[in-house]
Each structure stands twice: as C-alpha cells, then as structure tokens.
C-alpha positions in Angstrom: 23.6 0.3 4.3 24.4 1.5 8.1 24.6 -1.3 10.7 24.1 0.8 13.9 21.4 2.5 15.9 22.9 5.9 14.8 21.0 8.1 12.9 22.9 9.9 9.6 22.7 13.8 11.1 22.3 13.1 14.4 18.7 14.1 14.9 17.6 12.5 18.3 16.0 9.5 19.1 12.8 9.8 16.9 14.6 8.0 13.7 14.1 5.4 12.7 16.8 2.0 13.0 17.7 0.5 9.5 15.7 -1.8 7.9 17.5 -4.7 8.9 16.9 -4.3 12.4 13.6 -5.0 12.3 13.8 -6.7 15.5 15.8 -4.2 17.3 14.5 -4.4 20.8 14.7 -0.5 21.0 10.5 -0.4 19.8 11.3 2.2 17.1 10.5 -0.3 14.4 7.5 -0.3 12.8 4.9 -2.6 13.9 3.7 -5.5 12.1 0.2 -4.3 10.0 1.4 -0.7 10.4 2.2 1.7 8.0 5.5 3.5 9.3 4.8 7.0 10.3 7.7 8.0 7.6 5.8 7.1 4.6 2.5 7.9 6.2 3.7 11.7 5.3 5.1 11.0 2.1 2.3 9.7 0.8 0.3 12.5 2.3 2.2 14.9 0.4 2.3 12.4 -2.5 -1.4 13.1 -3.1 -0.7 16.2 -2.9 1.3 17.0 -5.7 -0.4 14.6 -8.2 -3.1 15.9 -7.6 -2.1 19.4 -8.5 -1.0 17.4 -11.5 -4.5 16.7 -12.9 -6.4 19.5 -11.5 -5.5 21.5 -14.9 -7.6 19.3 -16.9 -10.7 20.9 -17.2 -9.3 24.4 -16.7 -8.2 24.1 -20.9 -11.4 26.4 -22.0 -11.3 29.1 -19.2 -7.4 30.3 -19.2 -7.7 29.7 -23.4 -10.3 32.9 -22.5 -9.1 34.7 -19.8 -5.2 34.9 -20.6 -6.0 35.4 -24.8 -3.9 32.0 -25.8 -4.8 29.3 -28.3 -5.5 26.2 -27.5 -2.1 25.1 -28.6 -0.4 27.5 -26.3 -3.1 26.6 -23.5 -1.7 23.0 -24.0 1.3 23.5 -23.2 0.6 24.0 -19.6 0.2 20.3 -19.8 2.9 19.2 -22.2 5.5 21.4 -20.0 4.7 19.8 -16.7 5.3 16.1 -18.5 8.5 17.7 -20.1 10.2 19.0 -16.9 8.9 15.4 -15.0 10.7 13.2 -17.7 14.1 15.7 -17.5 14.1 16.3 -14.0 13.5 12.5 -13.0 17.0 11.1 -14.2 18.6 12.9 -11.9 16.9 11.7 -8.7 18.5 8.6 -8.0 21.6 10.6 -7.6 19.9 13.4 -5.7 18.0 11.3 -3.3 21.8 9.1 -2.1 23.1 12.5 -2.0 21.2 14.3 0.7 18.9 13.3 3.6 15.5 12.3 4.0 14.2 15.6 5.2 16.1 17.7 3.1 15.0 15.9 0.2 11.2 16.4 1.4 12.0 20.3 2.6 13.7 20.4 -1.5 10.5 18.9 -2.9 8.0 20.9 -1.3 9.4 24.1 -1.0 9.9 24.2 -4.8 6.4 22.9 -5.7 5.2 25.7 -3.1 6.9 28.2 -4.7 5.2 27.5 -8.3 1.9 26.9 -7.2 2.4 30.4 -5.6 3.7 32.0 -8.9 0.6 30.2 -10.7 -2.1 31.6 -8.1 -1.0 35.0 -9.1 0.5 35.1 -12.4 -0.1 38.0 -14.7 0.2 36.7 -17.8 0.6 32.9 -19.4 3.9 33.1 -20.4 4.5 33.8 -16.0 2.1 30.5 -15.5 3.8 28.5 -17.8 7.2 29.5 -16.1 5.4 28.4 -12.5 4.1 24.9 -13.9 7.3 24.4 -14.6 8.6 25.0 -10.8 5.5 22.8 -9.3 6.8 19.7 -11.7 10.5 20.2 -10.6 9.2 19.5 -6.8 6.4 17.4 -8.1 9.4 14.9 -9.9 11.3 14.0 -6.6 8.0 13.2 -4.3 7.1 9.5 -6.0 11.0 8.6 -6.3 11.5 9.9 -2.8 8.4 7.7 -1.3 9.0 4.6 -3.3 13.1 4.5 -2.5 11.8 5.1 1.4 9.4 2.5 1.3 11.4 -0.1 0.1 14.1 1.6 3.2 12.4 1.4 6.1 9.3 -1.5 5.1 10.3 -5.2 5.5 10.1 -7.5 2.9 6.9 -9.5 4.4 5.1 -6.2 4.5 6.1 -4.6 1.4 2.7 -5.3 -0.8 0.6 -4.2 2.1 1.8 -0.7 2.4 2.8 -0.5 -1.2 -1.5 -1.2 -1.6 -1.7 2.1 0.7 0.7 3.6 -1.2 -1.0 2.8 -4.7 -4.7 3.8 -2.9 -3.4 7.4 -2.3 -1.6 8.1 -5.7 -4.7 6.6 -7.4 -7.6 8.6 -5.5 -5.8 11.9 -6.5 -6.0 11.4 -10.7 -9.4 10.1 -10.1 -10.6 13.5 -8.2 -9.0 16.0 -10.2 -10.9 16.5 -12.9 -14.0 16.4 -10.6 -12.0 19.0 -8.0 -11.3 21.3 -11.3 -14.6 20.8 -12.3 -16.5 21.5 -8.8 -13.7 24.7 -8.3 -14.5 26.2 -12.3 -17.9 26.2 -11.3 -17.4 28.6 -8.4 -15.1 30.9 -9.9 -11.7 31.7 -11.4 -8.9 29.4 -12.7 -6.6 30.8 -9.9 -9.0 29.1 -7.4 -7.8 25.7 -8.4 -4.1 26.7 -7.1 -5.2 29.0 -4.0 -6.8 25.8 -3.2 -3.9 23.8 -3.4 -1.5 26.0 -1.6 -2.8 26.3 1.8 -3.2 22.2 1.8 0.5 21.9 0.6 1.6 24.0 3.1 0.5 22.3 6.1 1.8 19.2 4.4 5.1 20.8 4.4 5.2 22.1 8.2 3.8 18.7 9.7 6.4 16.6 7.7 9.3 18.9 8.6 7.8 18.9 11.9 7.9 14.7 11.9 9.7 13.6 9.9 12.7 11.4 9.9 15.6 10.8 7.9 16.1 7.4 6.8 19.3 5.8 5.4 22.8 7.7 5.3 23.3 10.4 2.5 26.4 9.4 0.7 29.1 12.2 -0.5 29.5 12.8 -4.5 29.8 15.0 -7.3 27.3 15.2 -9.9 28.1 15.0 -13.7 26.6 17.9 -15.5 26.9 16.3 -19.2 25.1 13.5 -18.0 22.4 16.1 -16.6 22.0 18.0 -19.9 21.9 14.4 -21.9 19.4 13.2 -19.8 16.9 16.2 -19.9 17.7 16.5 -23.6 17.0 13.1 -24.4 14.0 12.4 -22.3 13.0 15.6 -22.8 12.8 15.5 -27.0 11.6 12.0 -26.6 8.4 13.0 -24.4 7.8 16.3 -26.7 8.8 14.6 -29.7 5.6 11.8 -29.2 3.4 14.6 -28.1 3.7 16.2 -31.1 2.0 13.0 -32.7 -1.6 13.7 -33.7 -1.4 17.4 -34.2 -0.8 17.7 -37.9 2.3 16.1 -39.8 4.8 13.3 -38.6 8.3 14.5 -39.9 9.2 17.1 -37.1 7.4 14.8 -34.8 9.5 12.0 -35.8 13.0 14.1 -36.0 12.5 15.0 -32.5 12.2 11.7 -31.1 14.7 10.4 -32.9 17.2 13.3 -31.7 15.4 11.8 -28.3 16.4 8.5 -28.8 19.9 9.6 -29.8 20.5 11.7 -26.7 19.5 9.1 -24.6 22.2 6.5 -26.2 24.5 9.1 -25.4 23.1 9.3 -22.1 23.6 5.2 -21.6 26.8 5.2 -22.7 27.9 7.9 -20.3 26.6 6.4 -17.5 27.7 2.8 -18.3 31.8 4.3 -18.3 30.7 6.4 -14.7 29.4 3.1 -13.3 32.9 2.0 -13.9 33.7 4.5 -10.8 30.8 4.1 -9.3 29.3 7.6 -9.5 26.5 7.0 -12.2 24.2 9.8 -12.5 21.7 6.8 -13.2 22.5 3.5 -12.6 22.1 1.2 -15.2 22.7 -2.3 -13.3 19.3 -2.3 -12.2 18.5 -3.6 -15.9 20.8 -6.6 -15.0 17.8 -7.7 -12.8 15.6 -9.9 -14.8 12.3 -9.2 -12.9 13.1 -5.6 -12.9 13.3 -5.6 -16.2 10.1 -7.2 -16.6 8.2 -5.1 -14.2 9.2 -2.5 -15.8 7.7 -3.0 -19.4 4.4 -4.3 -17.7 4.7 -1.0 -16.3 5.5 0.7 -19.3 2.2 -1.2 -21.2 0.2 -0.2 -18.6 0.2 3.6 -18.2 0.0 2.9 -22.2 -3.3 1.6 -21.9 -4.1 3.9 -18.7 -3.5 7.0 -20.4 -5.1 6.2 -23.8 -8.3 5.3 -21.8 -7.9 8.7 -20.2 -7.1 11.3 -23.9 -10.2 8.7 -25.3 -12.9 8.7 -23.1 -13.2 12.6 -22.5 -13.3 13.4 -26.2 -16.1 10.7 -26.2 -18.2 11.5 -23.7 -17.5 15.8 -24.3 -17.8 15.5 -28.0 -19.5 12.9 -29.0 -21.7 12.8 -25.7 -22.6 16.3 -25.3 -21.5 15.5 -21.6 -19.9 18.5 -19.3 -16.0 18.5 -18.2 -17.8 18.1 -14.7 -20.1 15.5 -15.6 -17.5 13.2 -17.2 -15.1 13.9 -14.3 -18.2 12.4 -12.1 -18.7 9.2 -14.5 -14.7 8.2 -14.7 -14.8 9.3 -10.6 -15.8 5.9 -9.5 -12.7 3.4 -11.6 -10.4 6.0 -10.0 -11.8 5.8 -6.6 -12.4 1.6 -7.1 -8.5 1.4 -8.2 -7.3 3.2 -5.5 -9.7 1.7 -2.4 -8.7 -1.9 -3.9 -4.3 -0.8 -3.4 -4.8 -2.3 0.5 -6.8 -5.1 -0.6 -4.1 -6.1 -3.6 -1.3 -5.4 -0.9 -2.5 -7.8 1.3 -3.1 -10.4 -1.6 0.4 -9.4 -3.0 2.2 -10.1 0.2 0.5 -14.0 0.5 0.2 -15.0 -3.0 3.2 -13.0 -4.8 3.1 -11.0 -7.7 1.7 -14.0 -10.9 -1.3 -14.8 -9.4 -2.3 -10.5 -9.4 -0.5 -9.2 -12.5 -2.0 -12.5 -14.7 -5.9 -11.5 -14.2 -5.6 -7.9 -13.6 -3.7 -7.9 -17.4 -6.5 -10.0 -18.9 -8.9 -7.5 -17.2 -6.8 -4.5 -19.2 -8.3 -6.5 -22.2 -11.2 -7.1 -22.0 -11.7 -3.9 -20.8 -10.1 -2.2 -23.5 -12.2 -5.0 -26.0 -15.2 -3.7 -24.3 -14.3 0.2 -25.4 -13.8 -0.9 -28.9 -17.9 -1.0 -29.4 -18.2 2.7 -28.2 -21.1 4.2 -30.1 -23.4 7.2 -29.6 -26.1 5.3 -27.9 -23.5 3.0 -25.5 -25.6 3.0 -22.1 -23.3 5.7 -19.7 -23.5 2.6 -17.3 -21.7 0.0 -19.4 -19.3 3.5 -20.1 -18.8 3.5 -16.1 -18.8 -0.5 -15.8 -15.7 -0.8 -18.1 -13.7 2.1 -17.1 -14.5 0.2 -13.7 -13.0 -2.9 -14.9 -10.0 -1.5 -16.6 -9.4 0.6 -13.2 -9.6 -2.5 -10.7 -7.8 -4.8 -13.3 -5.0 -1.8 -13.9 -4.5 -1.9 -9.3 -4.1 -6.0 -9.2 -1.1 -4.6 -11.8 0.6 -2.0 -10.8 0.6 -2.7 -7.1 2.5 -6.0 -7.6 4.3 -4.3 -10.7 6.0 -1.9 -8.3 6.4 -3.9 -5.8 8.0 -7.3 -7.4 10.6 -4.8 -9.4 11.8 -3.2 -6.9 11.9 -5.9 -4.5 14.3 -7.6 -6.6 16.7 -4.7 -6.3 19.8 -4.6 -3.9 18.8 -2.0 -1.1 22.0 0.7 -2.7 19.9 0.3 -6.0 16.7 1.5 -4.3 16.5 4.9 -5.5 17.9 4.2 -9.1 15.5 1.4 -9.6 12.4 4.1 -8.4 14.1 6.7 -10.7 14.2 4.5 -13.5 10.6 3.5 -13.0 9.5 7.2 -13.1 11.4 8.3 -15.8 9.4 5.3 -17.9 6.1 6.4 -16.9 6.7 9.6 -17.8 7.6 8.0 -21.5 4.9 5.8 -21.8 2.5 7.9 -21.1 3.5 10.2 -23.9 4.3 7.5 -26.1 0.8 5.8 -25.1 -1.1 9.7 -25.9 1.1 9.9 -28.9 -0.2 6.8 -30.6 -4.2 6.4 -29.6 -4.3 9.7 -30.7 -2.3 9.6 -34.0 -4.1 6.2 -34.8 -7.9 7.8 -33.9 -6.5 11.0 -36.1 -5.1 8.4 -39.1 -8.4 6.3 -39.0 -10.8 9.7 -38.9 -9.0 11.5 -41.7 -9.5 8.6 -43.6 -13.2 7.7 -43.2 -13.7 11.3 -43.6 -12.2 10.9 -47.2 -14.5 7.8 -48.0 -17.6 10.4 -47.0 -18.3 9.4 -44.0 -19.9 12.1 -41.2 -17.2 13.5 -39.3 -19.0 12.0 -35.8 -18.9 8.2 -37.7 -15.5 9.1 -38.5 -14.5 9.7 -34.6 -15.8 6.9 -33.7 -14.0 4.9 -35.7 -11.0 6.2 -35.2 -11.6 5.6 -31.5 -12.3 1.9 -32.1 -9.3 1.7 -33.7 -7.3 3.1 -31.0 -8.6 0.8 -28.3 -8.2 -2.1 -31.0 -4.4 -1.0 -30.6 -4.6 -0.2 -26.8 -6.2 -4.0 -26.2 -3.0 -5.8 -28.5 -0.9 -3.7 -25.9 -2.9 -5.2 -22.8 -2.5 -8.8 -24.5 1.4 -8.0 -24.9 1.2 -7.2 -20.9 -0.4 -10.9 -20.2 2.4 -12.8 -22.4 4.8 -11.0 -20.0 3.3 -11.6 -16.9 3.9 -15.3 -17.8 7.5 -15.0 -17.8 7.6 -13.7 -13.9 8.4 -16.4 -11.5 6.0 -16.3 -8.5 8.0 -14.9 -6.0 12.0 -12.5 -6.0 13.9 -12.7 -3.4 15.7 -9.4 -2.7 19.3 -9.5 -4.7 22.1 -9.8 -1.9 24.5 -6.9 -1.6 28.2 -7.2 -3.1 30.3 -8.3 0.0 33.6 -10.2 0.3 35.2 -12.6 -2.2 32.9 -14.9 -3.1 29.6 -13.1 -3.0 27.5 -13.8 -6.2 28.0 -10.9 -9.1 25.1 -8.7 -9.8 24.0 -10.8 -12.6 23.5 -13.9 -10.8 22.8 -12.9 -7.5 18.9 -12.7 -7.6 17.6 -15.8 -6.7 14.0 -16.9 -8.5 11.3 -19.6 -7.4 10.4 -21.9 -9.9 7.2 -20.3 -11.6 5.4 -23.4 -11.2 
C-alpha cells in the first residue's frame, strides 16, 4: 500500500490519498455518507456493460430469422459471452496490480466499445458472434475493477453502504434488459438494441476518462502465459461443458467438464509454486481466509438459485403461459427493480448490524421463495408469480450485499483484486453450473412423465417442480452456511516485520454469539 500523498503517475491534485488516510486534513477524502466520486463512475459504466449483457435475451427469435441460424447457433451468442467472461476473469487480478486505475477503465471500455460497434453492424452471425466476444473481454474487467476500487478507496465503516449502491446499480440493469430488448424489438431491428447501447457507453467512457482518478500504485510484473491458457481452458470447458447439460446426451457434456476440472487443477497447482515468488497469476491465499471462503459458496449457491429462477420462469410464463418476451420481461421487472432499490437500504443495515443478521433471513427467504415456485401450475395467479419472484429478489439483496461485502472485507488490502477476481470467476461457474442442472433435472423429470403418458404441458410442469425442489435444497444448504459466519471480520493485517501474524491466523473473528 503507498503511505504518501503522492499519486502513482503523477496526475495532479485531483487523486485521491490512500485509504488509510482517511483523515488526511488535505479534504480529498471522501466524506462520511458519500459515495466517492471514483466509484460513482464505475458503477455508472458498470450498468452499462451488464446491461448489454442481458439485453440479448429476447432478441433469440429475430436474429434466428434474420441472419438464417438455428436456434442452437443463435444460442451461442449467449453461451460465448459466459465463455469469454469465465476465461478472461482469471487473469484480472493480475491485470488490474499491473496497470493504473484509468488505464484499466480506458482498457475496459474501449474494448467493449469496439464490439458493440462490430455487433451494430455485422454482416453476418459468424461477424456478431466474433463482436460478443470483444464486448465480454471489456465487460470481464468492469465488476473486478469496481469491487477491488471500492474496497481501495471506501473505509471499513462505510463499506456496506456504498457496496448497497453498488449492488442497486448492477441489479437494476438484469432487471431492465429483457424489458429494454423487448420495448427496442418492438420498434425495429435487432441492431437497434446495440446502436442504443453505443452512444450511452461512449459518453460513459469520455466523462470517466475525463474524471477519473487512479487509485492505488500499479505494481511491475510479468505475466505467465501457461497459467493464462490453463485458466481459460479450464474455466472455459468447465462453463461450456455444464451448458451443454440439457441439450440431448450427458457423455460429451460430462468429458468436457471433467477436461474443465482437470485444467483447472493444473491451473492451482501452477499458481500455488508462482505464489512461492510471489507473481501468481491468481492468488490462491485468499482461500486461507475462512470468511472468504464462506462468502464465497453462499455466493456460489446463490447465483445457483438466481439463475435457475431466471432459465425457469421464462419458459413458464412463454410456454406454458402464452405470455410475450415483453410481457414477462414487465412481470419479473419489479423483483429486479425491488432487489436493486433495497442494495442502499441493506448497506446501511450491513454497516450496523454486520453480515449474520442479513445473510440468515434473506437465505431463508431464497427458500421459501423457491418452495413457493414448486406449486407452479397453469392457473397460478400472475400476482402470486410476481409476489414470489419479489421475495426471492429482496431475500437474494439482504445476501449478496453482505456476501460481497463480509468476503472481501476480510481480505488484506494487496489481496483486493484477487479476492474480486476470484469472486467473478465463481459466478461465472455457478451460474452455468446452476443452468446446467435445473434444466437437465426439468429435461430428466419431462422425458420421463412423457414416457408414463402424461401430456407434454403436465410433463413441463413437473419437471419444473422438480427443479425448484432442487433449487430450494440449494437455498437451505445457503442458510446452514450462513450459521457458520461470525457476526462481524475484521480486515486481515498486512505481512510486516517479524512477528506479524501469518496469513492463516491473522484474521481476527468476533464470537458469533
């Protein structure tokens, strides 16, 4: 950590003093109850990107006509974004020590820029695929680069509070995609949904090159390219591998998560001799912090459920429903919007209660949420529908806000951006492994009343029953673990002289009582 007033690359006054100096009489840090003006843009272009991310829902039917694809192909608009996030990821802990602040932003955004220009005027889908692919490169530095600033330049005692903004931002967009997509479909061509985006994105760009400050002091290094092509291989097969579940046969499926899994130990075992030198591409002593750990299979069990709710409920309401892509976007609107309005609230709560008395009720919302879902039927009032995907929403931000927040927290500061690079990487995972197995279970289940002469519509449903059945054990798996979480972490102490605690017994925990 630097220990002067002196910014890394000399840009003038305007940055701003390390986050121990809180009380630096120079009135460059933030206020108290203020969100710094550094993570005011991030988060700005934050929503930016993820929203980009989901806008492609509902645009499925249209490019499956206009470009000649199947749906398979069409899918893989999709499945390549979530590939490219989970190889891509890895590497940006290392990236984000490496260079500064703004570079890192100026990185990010001018490669998303350049896909979602490529998109708006490719010629043919093997051209839009190649630009999807460009958008998530950019798209996978932006959350790693706002959560390793937060935890930078916010002090401890206000952590949960902006984190809350944070979540409210990165929330809101999922939640108005699909309604966006569905509003822009309506009005014309699937090129409208990035022409859209681009002007927006660049005017993020210009004002947060224009304001922006670096934080922190870049460190000098050189990269270790196996480590690069193990991680990308390894994540990469994993995520494909479990999105292959559900489509038809399990062998390739499961050979190409296992060549996943097998990467990846590679992978660990590379960067555990590195760390020996201290140049891991990813560091693995984050896992040495017990409520790190933790946080980061509540995490993990979360976007499980999360994204299960999200592959169900559209093939429910579209299929089973009769509703419109626009319409359902407009009944899951308001849990999205209720999640994200709440992040400030749960903040605030998180930063005077700590992270137990959040992540215990908001998991034993998940289930009873999810419990509710298992008695979908083709007559289920649309409001009970919205009232539960309500619930699960508020219940999933008193979770995650504290989640995120509590992990990291319990991180040295030099940790910061491999703890947030760890965290994406896993969401990435679950969320394939949770899509993977709610729709191989509702596929199993369907197949298999459809053989004991069932109709094909009593057959989804059941197989959707099933899947929340499983999705709800999940949730109850996410409240045993909240149990083990002391009330409050205080921030692990970095390795000084003689003396100084080791990494595995330098966090120090309350009692949990």
């Amino acid at each position: 950590m630097t220990t002067t007033h002196e910014p890394a690359d000399r840009t003038p006054s305007r940055e701003l003093p390390p986050p121990d100096l809180e009380n630096a009489p120079t009135g460059r840090a933030p206020k108290a109850g203020r969100t710094p003006a550094v993570i005011r843009l991030l988060v700005l272009a934050t929503f930016v990107v993820i929203l980009n991310e989901t806008i492609m829902i509902n645009a499925i039917p249209r490019l499956m006509t206009d470009m000649n694809v199947t749906e398979q192909a069409a899918q893989w608009l999709s499945t390549a974004f979530m590939l490219t996030m989970a190889a891509v990821i890895p590497v940006t802990g290392w990236f984000l020590q490496r260079v500064s602040t703004r570079r890192a932003y100026a990185t990010a955004m001018g490669v998303f820029l350049a896909g979602t220009a490529l998109a708006t005027v490719a010629p043919v889908f093997e051209v839009l695929l190649v630009a999807r692919i460009v958008q998530a490169s950019g798209t996978a530095v932006m959350m790693p680069l706002l959560m390793t600033t937060l935890m930078t330049v916010v002090p401890e005692h206000d952590r949960g509070r902006v984190m809350g903004n944070v979540t409210m931002a990165i929330s809101v967009a999922p939640a108005m995609g699909p309604a966006v997509s569905g509003l822009i479909l309506q009005l014309g061509s699937w090129r409208f949904l990035f022409a859209a985006v681009l002007p927006v994105a660049a005017l993020v760009t210009w004002r947060g090159l224009a304001r922006l400050e670096n934080v922190g002091e870049p460190q000098p290094g050189s990269i270790d390219w196996f480590s690069v092509v193990a991680a990308a291989a390894g994540f990469g097969s994993l995520v494909y591998g479990l999105s292959r579940f559900g489509g038809g046969g399990t062998a390739v499926p499961a050979a190409i998560v296992l060549t996943g899994l097998v990467m990846i130990a590679v992978f660990a075992v590379r960067q555990l001799r590195l760390q020996r030198r201290d140049v891991p591409l990813l560091d693995l002593r984050v896992l040495r912090h017990p409520a790190y750990a933790l946080s980061l299979l509540l995490m993990s069990l979360g976007f499980m459920a999360m994204m299960g709710s999200m592959i169900l409920l559209p093939i429910y309401l579209q299929s089973l429903r009769g509703l419109s892509p626009l319409q359902t976007g407009l009944l899951v609107m308001p849990g999205g919007l209720a999640m994200g309005l709440l992040g400030p609230v749960v903040g605030r709560l998180f930063d005077r209660l700590g992270a137990r008395a959040l992540i215990i009720p908001g998991s034993i919302g998940i289930v009873l949420a999810l419990a509710g879902f298992t008695q979908v039927s083709t007559t289920m009032p649309y409001w009970q529908v919205l009232g539960l995907h309500a619930l699960l929403m508020v219940s999933l931000a008193a979770t995650f806000t504290p989640v995120f927040t509590h992990g990291l927290g319990a991180l040295p500061s030099r940790l910061y951006s491999h703890g947030s690079s760890m965290l994406g990487t896993l969401q990435q995972v679950a969320a394939a492994f949770g899509t993977a197995l709610v729709v191989t279970v509702m596929a199993g289940r369907a197949e298999s009343r459809i053989a004991d002469g069932v109709t094909r519509t009593v057959a989804q449903l059941d197989g959707m029953r099933l899947a929340f059945v499983i999705s709800a054990a999940l949730a109850l798996v996410m409240v045993a673990t909240a149990l083990l979480l002391p009330k409050r972490t205080k921030p692990a102490e970095e390795p000084a002289a003689a003396g100084a605690p080791s990494e595995t017994t330098d966090m120090a925990l309350e009692p949990v009582c």
